[in-house]
C-alpha positions as CSV (number, residue, x, y, z in Angstrom):
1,X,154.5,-29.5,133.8
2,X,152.1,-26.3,133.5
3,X,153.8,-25.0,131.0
4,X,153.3,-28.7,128.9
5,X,149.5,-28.4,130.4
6,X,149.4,-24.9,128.8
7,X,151.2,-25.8,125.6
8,X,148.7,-28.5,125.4
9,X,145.8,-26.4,125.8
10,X,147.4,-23.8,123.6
11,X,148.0,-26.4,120.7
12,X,144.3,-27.5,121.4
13,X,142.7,-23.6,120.8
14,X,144.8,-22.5,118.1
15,X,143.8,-25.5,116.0
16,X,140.6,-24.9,116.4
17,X,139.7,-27.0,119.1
18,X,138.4,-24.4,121.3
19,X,135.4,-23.2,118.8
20,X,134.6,-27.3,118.6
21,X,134.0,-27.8,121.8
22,X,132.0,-23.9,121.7
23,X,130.1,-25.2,119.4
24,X,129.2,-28.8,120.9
25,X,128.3,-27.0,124.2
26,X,126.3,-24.4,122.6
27,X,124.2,-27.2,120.5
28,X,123.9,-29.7,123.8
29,X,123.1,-26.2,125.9
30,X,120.5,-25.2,122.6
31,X,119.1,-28.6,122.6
32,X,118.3,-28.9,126.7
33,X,116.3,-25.7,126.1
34,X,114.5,-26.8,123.4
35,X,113.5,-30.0,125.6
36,X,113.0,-28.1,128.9
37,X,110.9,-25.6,126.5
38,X,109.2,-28.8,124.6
39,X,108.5,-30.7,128.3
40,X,106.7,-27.5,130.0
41,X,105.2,-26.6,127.4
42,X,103.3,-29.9,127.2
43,X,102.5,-29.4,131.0
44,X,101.8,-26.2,130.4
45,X,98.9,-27.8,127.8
46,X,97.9,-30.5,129.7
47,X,96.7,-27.8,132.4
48,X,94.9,-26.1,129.9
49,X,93.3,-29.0,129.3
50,X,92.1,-29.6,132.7
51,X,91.1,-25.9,133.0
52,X,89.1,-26.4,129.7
53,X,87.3,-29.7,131.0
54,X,86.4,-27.6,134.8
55,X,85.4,-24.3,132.8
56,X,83.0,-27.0,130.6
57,X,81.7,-28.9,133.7
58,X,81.1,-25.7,135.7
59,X,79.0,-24.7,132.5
60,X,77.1,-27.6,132.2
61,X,76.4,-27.6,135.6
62,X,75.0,-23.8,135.4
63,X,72.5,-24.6,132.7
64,X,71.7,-27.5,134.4
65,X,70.8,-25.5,137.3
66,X,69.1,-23.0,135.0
67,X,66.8,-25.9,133.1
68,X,65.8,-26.5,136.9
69,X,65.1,-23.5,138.1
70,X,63.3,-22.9,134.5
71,X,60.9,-26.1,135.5
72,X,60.7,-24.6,139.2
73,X,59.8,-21.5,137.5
74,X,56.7,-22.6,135.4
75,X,55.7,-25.0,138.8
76,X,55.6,-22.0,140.7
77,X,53.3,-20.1,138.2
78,X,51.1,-22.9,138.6
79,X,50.8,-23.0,141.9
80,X,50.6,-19.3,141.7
81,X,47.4,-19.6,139.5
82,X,45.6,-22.5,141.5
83,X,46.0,-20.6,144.5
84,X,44.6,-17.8,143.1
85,X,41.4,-19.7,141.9
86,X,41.0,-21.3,145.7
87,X,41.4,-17.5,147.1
88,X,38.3,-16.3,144.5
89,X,36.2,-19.7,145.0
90,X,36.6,-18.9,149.0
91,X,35.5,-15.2,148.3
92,X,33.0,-16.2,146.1
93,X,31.6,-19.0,149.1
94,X,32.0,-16.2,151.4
95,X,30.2,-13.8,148.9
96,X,27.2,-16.7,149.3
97,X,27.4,-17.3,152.7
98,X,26.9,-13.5,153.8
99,X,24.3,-13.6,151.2
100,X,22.4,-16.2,153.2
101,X,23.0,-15.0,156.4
102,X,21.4,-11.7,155.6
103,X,18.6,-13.0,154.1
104,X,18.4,-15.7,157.1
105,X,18.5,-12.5,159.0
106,X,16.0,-10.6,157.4
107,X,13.6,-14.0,157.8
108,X,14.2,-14.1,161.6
109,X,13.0,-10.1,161.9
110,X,10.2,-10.4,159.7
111,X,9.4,-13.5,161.9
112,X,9.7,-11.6,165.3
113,X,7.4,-8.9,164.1
């Protein structure tokens, strides 16, 4: 019986039955490559995608946080400046007051005397 088995199978190659079936393997073994190739690559994009939308949050988010500190900037420089005229409206008061006190000093000798 495995010598009809193998006449069988030899009757099946040598008329051509063998490069057939090579070639039906070889295009069903081409095509699952092409759709394994097709499927991860459409992964592969869809996590580009999601990388694209972070890497365009994350910016947003930095010149958000620079428009801020922008704002926070200038505020500061304000607050800079109006301190700066309380700190020479003080000195200048100061300026006034030692002023008086001298001359209130000089009044009080010349009233001793």
């Amino acid at each position: 019986m495995s010598d009809i088995g193998s006449n069988g199978v030899t009757k099946f190659l040598a008329n051509g039955g063998g490069a057939i079936t090579f070639r039906l393997l070889a295009t069903a073994m081409g095509a699952l490559i092409i759709w394994l190739v097709r499927m991860e690559g459409d992964q592969l994009n869809e996590r580009l995608n999601r990388i694209e939308a972070a890497i365009a949050t994350v910016s947003q988010i930095a010149q958000d946080a620079s428009a801020r500190g922008d704002v926070n900037a200038a505020r500061l420089t304000t607050l800079d400046d109006a301190n700066a005229e309380l700190w020479r409206a003080l000195n200048a008061n100061a300026a006034r007051l030692d002023e008086h006190e001298h001359r209130i000093s000089e009044l009080e000798g010349a009233r001793r005397r």
